[in-house]
VOBA-1610 file (N, C-alpha, C; in pm, whole numbers, padded with zeros to 5 digits, always signed):
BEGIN
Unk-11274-04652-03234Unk-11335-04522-03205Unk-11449-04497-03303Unk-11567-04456-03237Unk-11666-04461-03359Unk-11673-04296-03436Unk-11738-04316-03540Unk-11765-04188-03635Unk-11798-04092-03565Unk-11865-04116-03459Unk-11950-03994-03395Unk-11836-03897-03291Unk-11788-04003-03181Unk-11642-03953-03125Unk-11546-03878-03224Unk-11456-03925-03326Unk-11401-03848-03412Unk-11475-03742-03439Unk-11596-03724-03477Unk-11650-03597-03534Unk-11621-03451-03398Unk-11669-03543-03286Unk-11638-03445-03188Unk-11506-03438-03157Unk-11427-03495-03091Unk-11300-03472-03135Unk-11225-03371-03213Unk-11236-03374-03317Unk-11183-03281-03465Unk-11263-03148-03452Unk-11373-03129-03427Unk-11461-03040-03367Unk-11368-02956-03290Unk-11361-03038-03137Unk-11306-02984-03062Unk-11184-02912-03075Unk-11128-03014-03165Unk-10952-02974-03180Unk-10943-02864-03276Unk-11053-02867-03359Unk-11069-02679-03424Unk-11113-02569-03376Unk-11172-02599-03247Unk-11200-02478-03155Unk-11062-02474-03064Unk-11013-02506-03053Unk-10901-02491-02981Unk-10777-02426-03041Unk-10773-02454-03212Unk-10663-02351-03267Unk-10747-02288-03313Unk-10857-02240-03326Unk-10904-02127-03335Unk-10876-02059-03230Unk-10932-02094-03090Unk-10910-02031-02950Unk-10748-01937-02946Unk-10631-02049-03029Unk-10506-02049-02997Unk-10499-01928-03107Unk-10553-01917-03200Unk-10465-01864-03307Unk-10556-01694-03271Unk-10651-01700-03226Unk-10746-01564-03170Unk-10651-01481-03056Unk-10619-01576-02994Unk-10536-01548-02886Unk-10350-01505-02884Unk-10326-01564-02983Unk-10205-01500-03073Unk-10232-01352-03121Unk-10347-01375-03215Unk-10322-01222-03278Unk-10370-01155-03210Unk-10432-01141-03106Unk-10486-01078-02995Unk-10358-01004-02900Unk-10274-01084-02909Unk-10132-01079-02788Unk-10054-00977-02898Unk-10054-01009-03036Unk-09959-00957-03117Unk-10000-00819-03153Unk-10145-00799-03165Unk-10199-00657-03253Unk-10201-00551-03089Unk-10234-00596-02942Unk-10228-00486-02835Unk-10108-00441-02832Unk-10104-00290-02822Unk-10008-00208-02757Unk-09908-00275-02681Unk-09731-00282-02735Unk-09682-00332-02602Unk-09620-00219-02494Unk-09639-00101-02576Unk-09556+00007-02430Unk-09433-00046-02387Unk-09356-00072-02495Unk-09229-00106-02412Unk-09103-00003-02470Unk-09101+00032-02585Unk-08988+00133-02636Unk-09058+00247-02644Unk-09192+00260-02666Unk-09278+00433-02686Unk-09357+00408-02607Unk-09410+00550-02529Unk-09581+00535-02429Unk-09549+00423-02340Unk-09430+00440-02274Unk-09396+00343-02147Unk-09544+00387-02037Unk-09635+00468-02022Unk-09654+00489-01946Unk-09774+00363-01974Unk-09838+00325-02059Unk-09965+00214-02104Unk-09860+00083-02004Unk-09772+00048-01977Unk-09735-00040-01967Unk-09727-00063-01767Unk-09749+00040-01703Unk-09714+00080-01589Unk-09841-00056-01478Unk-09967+00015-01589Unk-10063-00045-01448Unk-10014-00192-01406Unk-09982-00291-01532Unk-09995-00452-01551Unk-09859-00456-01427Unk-09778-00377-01372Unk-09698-00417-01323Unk-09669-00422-01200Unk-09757-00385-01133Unk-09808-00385-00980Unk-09822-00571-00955Unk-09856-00658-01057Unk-09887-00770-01014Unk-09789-00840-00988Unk-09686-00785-01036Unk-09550-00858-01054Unk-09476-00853-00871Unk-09502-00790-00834Unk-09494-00726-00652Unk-09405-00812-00604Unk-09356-00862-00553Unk-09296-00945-00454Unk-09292-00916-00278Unk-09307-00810-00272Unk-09310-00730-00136Unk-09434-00647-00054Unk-09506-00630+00018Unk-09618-00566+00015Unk-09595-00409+00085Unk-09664-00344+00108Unk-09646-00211+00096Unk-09722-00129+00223Unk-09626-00034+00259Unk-09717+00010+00375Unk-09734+00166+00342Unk-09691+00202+00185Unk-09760+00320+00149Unk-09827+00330-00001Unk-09964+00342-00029Unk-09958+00336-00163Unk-09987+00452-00231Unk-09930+00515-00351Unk-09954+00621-00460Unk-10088+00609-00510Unk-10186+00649-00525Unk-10238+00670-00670Unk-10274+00767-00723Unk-10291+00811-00834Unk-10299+00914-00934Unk-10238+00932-01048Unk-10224+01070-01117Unk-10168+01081-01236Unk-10009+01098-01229Unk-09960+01139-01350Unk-09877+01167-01372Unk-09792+01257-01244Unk-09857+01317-01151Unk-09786+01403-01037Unk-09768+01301-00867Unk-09778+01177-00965Unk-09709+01056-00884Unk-09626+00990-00923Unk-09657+00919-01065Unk-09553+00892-01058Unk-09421+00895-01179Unk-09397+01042-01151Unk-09321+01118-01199Unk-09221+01182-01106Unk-09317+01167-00973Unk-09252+01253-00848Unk-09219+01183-00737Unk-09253+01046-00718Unk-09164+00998-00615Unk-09135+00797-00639Unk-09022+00858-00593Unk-08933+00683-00580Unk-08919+00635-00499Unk-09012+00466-00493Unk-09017+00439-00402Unk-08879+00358-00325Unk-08759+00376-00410Unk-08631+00333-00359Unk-08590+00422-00268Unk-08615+00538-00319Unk-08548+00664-00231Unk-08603+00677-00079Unk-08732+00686-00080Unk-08826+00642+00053Unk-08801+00518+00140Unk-08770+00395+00042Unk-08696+00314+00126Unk-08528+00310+00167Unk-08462+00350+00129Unk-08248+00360+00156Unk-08307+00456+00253Unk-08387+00604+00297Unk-08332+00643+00339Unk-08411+00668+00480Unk-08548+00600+00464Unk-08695+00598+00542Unk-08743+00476+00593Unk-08667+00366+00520Unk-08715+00222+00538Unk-08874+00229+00509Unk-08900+00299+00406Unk-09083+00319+00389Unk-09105+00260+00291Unk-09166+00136+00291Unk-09243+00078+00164Unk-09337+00110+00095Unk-09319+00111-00028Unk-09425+00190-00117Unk-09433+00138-00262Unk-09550+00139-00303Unk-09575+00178-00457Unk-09617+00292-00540Unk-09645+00294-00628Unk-09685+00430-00707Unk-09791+00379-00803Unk-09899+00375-00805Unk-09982+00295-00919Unk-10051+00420-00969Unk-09985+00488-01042Unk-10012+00585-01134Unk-10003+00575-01294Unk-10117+00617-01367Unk-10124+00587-01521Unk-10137+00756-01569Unk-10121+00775-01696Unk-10134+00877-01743Unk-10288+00917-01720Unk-10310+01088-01697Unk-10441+01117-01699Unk-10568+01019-01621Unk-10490+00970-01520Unk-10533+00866-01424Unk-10678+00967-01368Unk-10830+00899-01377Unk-10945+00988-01337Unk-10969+00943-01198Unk-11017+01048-01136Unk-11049+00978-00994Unk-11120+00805-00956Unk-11200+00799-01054Unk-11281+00703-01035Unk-11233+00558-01064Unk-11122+00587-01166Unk-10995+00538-01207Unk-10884+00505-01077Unk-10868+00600-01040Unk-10818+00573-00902Unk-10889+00506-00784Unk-11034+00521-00796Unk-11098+00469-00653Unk-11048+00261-00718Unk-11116+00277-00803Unk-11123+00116-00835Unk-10965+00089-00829Unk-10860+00108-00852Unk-10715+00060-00890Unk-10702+00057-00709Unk-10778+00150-00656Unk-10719+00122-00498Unk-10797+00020-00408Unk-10937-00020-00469Unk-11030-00111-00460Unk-10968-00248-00452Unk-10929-00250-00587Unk-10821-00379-00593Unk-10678-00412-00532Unk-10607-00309-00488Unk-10518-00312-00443Unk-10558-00358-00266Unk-10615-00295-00224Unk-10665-00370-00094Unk-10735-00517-00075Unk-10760-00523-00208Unk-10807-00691-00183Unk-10675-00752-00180Unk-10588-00709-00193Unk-10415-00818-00213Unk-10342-00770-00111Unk-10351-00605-00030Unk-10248-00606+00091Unk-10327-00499+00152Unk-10241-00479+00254Unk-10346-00371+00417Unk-10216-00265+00448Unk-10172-00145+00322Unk-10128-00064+00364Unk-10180+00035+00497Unk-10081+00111+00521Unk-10132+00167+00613Unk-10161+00332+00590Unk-10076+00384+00475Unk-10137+00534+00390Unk-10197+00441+00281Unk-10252+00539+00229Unk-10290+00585+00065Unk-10295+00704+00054Unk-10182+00773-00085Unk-10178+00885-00125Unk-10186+00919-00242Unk-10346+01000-00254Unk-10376+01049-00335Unk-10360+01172-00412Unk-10289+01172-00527Unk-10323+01331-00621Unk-10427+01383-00684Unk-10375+01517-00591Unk-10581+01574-00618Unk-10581+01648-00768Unk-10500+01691-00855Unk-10504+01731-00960Unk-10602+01723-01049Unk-10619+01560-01035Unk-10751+01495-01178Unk-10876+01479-01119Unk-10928+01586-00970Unk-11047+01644-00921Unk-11097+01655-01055Unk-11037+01781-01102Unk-11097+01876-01213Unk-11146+01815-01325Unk-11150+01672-01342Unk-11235+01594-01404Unk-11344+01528-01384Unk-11460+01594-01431Unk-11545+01512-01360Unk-11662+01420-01436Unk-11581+01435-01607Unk-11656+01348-01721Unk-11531+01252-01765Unk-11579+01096-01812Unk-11494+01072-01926Unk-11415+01163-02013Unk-11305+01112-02067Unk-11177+01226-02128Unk-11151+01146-02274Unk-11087+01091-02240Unk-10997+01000-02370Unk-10974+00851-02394Unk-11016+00803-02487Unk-11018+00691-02500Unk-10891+00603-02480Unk-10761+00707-02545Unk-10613+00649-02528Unk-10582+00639-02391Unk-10595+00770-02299Unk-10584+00710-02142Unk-10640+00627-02123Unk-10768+00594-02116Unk-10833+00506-02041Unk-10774+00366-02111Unk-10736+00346-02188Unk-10674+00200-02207Unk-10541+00214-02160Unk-10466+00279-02132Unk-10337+00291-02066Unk-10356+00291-01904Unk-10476+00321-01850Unk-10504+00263-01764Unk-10593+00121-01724Unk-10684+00099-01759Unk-10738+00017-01789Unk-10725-00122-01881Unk-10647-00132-01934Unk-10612-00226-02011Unk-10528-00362-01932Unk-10450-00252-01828Unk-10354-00323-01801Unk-10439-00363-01692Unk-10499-00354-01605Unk-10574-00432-01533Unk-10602-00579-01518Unk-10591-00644-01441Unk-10634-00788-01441Unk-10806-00808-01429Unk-10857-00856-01468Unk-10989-00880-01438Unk-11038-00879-01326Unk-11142-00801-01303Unk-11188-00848-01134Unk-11335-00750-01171Unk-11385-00773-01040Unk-11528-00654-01107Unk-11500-00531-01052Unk-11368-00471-00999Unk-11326-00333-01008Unk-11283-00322-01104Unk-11224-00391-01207Unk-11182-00352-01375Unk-11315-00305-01454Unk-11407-00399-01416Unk-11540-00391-01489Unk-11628-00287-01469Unk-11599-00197-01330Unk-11653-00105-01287Unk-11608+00026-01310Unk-11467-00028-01325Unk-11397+00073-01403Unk-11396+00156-01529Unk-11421+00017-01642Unk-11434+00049-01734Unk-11518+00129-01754Unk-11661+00087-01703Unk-11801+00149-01706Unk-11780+00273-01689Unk-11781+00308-01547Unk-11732+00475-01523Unk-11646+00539-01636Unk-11525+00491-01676Unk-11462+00582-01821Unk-11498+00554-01902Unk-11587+00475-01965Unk-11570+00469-02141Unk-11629+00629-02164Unk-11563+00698-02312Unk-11633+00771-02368Unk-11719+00694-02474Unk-11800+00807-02541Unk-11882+00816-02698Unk-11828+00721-02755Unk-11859+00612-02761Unk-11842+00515-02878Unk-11750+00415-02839Unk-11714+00386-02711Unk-11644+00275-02683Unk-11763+00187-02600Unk-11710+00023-02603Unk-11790-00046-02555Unk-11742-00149-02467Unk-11810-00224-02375Unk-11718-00296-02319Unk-11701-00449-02360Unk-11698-00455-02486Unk-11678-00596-02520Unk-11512-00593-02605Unk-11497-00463-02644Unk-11356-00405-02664Unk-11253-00441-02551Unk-11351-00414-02447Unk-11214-00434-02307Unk-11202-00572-02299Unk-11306-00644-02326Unk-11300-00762-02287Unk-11216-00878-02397Unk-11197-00788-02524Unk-11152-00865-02634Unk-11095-00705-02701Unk-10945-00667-02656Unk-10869-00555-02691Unk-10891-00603-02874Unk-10852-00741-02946Unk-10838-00699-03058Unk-10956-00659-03121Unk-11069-00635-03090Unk-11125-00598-03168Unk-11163-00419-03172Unk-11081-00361-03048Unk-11041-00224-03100Unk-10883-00199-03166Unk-10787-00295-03143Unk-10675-00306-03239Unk-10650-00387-03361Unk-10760-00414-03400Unk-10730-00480-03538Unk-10642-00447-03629Unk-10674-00299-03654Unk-10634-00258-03768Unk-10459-00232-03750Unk-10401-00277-03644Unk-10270-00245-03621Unk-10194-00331-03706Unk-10268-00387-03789Unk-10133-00478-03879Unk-10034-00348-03941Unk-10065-00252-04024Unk-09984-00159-04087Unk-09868-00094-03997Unk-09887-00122-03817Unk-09810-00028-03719Unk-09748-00122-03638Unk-09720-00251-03711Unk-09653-00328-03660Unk-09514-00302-03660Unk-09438-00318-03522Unk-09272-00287-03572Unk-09224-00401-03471Unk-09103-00449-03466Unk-08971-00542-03396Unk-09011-00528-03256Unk-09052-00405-03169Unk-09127-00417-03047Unk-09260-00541-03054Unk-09333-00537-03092Unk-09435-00682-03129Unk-09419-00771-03072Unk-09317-00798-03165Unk-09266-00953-03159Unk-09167-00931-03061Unk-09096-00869-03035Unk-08966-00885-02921Unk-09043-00957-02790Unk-09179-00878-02761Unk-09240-00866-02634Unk-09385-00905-02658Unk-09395-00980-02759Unk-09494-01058-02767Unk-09516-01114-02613Unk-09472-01223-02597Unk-09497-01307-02442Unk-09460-01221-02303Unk-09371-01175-02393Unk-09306-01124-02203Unk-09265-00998-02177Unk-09238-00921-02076Unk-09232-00777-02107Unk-09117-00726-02053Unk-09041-00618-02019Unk-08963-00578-01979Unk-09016-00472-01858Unk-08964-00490-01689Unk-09016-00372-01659Unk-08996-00226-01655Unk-09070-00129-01702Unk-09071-00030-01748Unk-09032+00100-01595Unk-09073+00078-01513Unk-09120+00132-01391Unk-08993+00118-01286Unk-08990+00147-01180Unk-08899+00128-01072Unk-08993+00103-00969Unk-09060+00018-00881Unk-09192+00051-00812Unk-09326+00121-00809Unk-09292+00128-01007Unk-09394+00260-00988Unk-09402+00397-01067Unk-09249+00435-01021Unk-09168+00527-01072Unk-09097+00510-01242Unk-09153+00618-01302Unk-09095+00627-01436Unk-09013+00742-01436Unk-08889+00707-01470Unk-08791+00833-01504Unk-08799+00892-01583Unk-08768+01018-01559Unk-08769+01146-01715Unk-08588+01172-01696Unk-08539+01136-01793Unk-08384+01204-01754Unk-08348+01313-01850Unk-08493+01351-01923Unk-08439+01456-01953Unk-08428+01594-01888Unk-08342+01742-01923Unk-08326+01860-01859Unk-08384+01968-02016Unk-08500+02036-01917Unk-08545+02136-02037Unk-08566+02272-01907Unk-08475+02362-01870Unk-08560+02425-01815Unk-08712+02482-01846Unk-08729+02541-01659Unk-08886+02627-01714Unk-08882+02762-01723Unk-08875+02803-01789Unk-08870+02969-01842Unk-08995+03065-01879Unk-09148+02971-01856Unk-09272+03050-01900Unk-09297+03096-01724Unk-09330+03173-01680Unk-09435+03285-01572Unk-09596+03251-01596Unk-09588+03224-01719Unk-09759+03202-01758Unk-09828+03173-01677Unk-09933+03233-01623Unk-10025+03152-01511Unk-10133+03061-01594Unk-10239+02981-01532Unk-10327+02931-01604Unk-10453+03077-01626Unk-10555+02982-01755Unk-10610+03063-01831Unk-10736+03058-01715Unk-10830+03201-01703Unk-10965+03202-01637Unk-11047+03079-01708Unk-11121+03062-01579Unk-11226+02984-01562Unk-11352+03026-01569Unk-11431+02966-01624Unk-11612+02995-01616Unk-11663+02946-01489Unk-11633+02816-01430Unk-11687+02768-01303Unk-11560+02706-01255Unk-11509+02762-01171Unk-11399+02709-01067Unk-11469+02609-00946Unk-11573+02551-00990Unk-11622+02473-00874Unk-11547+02326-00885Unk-11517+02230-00821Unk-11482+02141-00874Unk-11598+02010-00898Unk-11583+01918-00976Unk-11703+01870-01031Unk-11760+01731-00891Unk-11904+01748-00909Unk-11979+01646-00786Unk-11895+01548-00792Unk-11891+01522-00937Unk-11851+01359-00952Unk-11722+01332-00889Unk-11646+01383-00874Unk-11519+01358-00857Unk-11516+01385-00713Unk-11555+01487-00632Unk-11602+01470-00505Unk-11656+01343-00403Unk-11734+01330-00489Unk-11864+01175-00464Unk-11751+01086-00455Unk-11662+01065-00551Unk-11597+00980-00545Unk-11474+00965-00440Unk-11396+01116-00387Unk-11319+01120-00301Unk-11393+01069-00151Unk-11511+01121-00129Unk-11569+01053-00001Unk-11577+00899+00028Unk-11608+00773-00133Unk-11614+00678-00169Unk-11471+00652-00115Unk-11354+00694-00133Unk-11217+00624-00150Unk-11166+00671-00025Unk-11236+00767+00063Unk-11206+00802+00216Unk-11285+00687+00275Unk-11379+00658+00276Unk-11495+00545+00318Unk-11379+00413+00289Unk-11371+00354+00188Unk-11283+00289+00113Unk-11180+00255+00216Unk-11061+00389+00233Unk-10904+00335+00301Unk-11011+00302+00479Unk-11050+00380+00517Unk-11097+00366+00678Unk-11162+00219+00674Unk-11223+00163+00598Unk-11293+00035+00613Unk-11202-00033+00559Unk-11044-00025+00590Unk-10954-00126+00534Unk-10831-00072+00602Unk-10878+00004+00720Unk-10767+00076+00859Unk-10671+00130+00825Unk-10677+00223+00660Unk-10540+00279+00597Unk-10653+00456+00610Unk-10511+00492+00645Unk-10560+00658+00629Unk-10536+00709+00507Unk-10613+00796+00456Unk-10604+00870+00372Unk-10493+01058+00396Unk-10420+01041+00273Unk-10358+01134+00256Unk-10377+01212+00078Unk-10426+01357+00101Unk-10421+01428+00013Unk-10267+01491-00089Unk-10308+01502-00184Unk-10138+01567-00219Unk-10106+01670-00355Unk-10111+01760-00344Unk-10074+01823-00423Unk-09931+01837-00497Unk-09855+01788-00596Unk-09707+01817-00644Unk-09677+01965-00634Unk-09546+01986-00635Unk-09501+02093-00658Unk-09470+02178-00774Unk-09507+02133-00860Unk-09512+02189-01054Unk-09644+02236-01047Unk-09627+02345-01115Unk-09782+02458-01157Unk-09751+02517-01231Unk-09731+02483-01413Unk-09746+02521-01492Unk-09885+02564-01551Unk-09885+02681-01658Unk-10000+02690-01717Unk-10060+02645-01744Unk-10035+02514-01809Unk-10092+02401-01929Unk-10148+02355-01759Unk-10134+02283-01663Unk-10172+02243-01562Unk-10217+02311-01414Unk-10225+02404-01470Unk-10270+02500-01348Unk-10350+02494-01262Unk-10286+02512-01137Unk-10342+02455-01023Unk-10433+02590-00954Unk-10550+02586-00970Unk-10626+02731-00901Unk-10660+02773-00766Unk-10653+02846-00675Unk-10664+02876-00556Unk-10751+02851-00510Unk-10890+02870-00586Unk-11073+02828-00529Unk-11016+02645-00599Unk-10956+02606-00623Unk-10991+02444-00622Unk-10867+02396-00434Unk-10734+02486-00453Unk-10714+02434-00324Unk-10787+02479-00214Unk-10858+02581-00240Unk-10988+02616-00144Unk-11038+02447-00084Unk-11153+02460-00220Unk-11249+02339-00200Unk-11152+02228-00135Unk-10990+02180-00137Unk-10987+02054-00145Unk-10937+02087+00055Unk-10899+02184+00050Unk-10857+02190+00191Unk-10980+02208+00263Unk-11100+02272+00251Unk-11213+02260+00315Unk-11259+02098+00330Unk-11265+02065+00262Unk-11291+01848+00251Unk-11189+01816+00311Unk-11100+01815+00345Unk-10988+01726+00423Unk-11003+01835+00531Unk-11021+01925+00595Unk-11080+01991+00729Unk-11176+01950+00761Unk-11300+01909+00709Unk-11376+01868+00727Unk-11371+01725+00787Unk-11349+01634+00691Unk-11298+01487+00671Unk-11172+01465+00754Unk-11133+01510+00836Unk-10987+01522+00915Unk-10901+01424+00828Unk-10872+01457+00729Unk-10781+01411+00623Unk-10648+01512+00570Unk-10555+01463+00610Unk-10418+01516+00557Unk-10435+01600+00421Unk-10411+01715+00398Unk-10354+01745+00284Unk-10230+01856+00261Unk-10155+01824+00177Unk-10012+01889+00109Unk-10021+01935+00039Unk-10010+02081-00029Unk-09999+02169-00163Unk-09840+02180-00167Unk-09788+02118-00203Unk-09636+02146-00221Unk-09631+02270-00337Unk-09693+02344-00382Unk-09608+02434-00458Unk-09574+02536-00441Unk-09584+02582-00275Unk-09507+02715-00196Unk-09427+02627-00164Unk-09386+02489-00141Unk-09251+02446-00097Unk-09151+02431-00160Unk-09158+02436-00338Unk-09058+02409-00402Unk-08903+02436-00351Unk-08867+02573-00302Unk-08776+02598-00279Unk-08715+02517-00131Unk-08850+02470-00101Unk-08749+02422+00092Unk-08745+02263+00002Unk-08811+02256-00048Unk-08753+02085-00101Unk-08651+02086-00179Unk-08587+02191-00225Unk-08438+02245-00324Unk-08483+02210-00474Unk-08584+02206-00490Unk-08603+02216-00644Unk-08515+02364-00747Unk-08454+02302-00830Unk-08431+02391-00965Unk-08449+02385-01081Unk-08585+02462-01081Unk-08664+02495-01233Unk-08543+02471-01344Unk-08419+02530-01325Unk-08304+02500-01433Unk-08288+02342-01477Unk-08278+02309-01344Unk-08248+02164-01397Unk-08335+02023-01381Unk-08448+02034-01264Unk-08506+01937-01234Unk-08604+01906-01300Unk-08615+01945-01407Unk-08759+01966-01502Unk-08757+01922-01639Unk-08809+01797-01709Unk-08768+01819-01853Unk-08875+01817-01964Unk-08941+01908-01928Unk-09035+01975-01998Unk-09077+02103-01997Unk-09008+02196-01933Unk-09050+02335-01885Unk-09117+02324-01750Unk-09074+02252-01672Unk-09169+02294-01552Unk-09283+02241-01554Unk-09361+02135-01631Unk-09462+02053-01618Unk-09435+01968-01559Unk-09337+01910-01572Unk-09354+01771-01479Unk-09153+01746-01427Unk-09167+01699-01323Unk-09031+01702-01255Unk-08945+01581-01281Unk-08828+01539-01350Unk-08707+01443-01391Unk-08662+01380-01294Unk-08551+01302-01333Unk-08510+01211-01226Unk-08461+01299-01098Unk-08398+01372-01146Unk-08365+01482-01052Unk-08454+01517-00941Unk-08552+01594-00986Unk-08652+01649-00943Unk-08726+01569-00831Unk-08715+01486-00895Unk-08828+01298-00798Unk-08761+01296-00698Unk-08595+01258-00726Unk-08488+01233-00643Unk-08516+01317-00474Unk-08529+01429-00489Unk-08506+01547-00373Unk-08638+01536-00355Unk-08754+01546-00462Unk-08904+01554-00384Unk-08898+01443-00288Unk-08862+01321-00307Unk-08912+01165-00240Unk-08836+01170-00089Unk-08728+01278-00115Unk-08610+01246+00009Unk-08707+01358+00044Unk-08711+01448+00055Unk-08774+01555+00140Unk-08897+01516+00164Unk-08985+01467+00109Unk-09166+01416+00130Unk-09176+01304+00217Unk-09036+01209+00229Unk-08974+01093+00296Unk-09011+01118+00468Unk-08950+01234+00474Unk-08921+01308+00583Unk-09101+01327+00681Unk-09154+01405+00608Unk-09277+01431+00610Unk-09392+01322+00718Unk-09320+01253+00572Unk-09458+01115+00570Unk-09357+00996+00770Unk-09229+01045+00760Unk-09221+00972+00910Unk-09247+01070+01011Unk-09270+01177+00960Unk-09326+01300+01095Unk-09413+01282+01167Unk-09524+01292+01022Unk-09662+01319+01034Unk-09757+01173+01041Unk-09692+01063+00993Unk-09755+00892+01013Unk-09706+00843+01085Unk-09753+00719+01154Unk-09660+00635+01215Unk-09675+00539+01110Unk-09521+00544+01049Unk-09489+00399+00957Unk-09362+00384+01002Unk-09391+00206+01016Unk-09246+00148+01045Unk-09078+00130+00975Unk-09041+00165+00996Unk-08867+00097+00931Unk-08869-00055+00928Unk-08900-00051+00736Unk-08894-00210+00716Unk-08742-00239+00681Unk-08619-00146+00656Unk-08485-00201+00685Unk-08428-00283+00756Unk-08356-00366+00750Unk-08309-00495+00786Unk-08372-00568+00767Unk-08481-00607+00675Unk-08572-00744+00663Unk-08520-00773+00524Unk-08482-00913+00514Unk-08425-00952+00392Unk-08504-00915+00264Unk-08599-00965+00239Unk-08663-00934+00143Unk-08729-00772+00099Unk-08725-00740+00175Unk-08740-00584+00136Unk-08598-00495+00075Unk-08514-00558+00164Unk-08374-00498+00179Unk-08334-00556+00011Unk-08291-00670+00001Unk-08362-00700-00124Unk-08380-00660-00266Unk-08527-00664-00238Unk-08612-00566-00352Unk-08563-00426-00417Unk-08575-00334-00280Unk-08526-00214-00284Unk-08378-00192-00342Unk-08287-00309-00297Unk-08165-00267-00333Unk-08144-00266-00473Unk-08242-00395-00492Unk-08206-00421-00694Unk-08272-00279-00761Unk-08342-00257-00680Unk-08444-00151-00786Unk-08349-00012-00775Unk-08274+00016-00655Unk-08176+00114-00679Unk-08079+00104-00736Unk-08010-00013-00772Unk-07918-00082-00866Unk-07971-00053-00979Unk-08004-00088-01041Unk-08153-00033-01169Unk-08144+00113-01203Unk-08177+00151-01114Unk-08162+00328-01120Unk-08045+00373-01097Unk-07966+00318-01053Unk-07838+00396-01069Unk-07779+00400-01216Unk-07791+00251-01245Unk-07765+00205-01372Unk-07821+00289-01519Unk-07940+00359-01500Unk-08034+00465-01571Unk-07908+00542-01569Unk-07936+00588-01463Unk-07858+00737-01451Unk-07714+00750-01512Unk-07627+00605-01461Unk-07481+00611-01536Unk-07485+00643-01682Unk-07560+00561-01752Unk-07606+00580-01873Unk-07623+00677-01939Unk-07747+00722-01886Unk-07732+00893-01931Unk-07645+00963-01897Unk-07579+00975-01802Unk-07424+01028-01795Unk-07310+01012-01906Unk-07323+00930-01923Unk-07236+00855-02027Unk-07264+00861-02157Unk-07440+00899-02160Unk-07435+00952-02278Unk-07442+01119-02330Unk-07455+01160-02194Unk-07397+01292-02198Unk-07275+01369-02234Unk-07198+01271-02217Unk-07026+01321-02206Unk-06970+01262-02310
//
């Protein structure tokens, strides 16, 4: 072998544990979302799928907090996901549903109109709890673009450690547990709250200076109506049934959103005059005061919204097909298993 070969060689073979050892601490210093901030961990897990879907979620937290897609299937035979991230932005949502149609041909998409009312970049911590988990594609890249705030860049997204460097000091036994591999966090989608806090505030939300809702986020709902029709899935609007202060839902915004889906002959739902026909109890289905709805809460929204969605769509009963039958069953196995638990650690 001559001098010159070896030189390249050895060359090579030091770019390669460099490559290896970049790529280690890279895996070791990102967020794993697996014992705290389960919600950073949600997006990456849509890839994991085994089944495809003939209803899909997207939005914030008033998805998927509020429906299971086990429950929709035992009792609807309705296949579904929930690809909801915290503080999920519309535009955030157009691209996550961008990509999701390049891999299957649901036949809804249901959107929460809540994160309208955004119509700038927000937070740097959401947007990597959404975005992070993303697989590469140029809807990630388009993504990013649309959210970065003030001072983020996209060579960060493209190489996380060099906005987590400094995590050596916040290293703990999560790290390394889940270095390689992860645990799933989700049920289809669905993240449980098992905790019970009733809601006891009346508080309405605080006045507004401009109750208009913002272009941007508009622009973008027409984009993601354009979007499901050029991919033969209808669009469905959706409002949750929680209207707390801190989240207050305003009358001139369900104005605007019901005028656009009248317009747009597009479905929309304000569930929060229905609380009571869906049997919600502020006492118990809530474990935060009435911000956001528990296992409980999900439980009865998904069976009652179940109902709805075979009224008002034509979607098929995928029951009796092995692999669905399946899926669904383990994932209610799973959740039952939650629930014993906390029972058990109740008593």
């Amino acid at each position: 072998m001559s001098v010159r070969l070896k030189r390249i060689l050895a060359a090579a073979a030091a770019i390669i544990v460099l490559v290896l050892i970049f790529a280690f601490l890279q895996a070791l210093l990102v967020p794993k979302y697996m014992e705290s901030t389960q919600e950073g961990a949600m997006i990456a897990e849509y890839y994991d799928e085994p089944v495809s879907h003939d209803v899909l979620f997207v939005g914030d937290c008033e998805v998927y907090e509020c429906f299971i897609p086990s429950v929709l299937y035992q009792e609807y035979g309705i296949t579904s996901y929930v690809r909801g991230s915290a503080q999920q932005l519309i535009w955030q949502s157009y691209y996550l549903l961008e990509e999701m149609l390049e891999r299957e041909s649901p036949k809804v998409v249901i959107y929460s109109v809540m994160a309208l009312k955004y119509g700038t970049p927000q937070n740097e911590a959401y947007n990597r709890m959404t975005l992070d988990g993303m697989q590469w594609s140029k809807s990630k890249w388009n993504a990013i673009k649309a959210s970065m705030t003030e001072g983020e860049n996209m060579l960060s997204y493209i190489f996380p450690i060099l906005r987590f460097h400094s995590r050596w000091s916040d290293l703990s036994s999560e790290d390394f547990t889940y270095l390689f591999s992860k645990d799933p966090v989700t049920y289809g989608g669905y993240l449980p709250q098992t905790g019970v806090v009733p809601k006891t505030s009346t508080r309405e939300g605080d006045k507004l200076k401009d109750y208009r809702l913002p272009e941007t986020s508009m622009a973008y709902l027409d984009k993601m109506l354009k979007l499901c029709r050029s991919h033969g899935a209808e669009l469905v609007l959706l409002k949750s049934p929680t209207n707390s202060w801190k989240y207050w839902w305003y009358d001139a915004w369900d104005e605007q959103v019901f005028a656009w889906a009248d317009e747009h002959q597009v479905g929309y739902y304000n569930l929060i005059p229905s609380d009571w026909e869906i049997g919600l109890d502020w006492d118990l289905d809530t474990y935060d005061g009435g911000i956001h709805l528990n296992l409980s809460g999900a439980e009865k929204l998904s069976s009652w919204f179940g109902k709805i969605l075979k009224n008002d769509v034509e979607l098929p009963d995928r029951r009796g097909q092995a692999d669905t039958d399946d899926y669904y069953g383990k994932m209610a196995e799973r959740l039952n298993q939650l629930k014993e638990k906390n029972q058990n650690e109740q008593d």
